[in-house]
N, C-alpha and C positions, 0 to 999 in steps of 0.2 A: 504494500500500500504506500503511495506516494506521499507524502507529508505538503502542505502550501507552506511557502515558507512567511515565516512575519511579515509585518506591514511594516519593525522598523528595522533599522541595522541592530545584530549582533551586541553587546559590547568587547565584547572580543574583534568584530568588522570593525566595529567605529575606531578600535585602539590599532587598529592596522590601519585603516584610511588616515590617522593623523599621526602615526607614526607614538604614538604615548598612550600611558597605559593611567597618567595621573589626570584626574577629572579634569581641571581648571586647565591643565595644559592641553586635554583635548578640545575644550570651549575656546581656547584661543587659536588654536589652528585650524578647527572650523572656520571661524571669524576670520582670518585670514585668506582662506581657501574662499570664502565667500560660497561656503554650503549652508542652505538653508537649514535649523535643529533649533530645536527647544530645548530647556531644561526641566527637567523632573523634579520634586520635590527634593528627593538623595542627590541632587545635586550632579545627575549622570546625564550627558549627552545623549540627546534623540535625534535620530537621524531618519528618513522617511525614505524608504529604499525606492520606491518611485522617485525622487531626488536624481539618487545617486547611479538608476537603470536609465534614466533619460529619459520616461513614460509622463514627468509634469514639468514643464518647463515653469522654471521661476523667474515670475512677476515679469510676464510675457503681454503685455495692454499695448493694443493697440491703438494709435490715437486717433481723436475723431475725426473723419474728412470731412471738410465742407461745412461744418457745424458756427453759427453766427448766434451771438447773445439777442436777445430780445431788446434787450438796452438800447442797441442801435438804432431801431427803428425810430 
């Protein structure tokens, strides 16, 4: 039987993706890396493996075309 894997990274994935296995040093090399991750109550990196598969692109807005205030008229 096949397992789905989580919806986030590992902490073991997250301490390979940034190279540290100490919390705060992985919250800064996220930040750096400019991946999007929350933090957890204990203080541990969350990481949204959609992210880091390429399946949600971040904060991808398009801007409006052609769009005029009301103001103007």
């Amino acid at each position: 039987m096949e397992t789905t894997p989580s919806m986030f990274l590992t902490p073991d994935e997250v301490s390979t993706l940034t190279g540290f296995r100490v919390k705060s040093k992985q919250v800064s090399a996220l930040q750096k890396m400019g991946i999007p991750f929350f933090v957890n109550p204990n203080g541990r990196a969350i990481v949204s493996r959609a992210v880091i598969e390429g399946t949600i692109q971040a904060a991808a807005v398009k801007p409006r075309v052609g769009w005029k205030s009301n103001m103007t008229k």
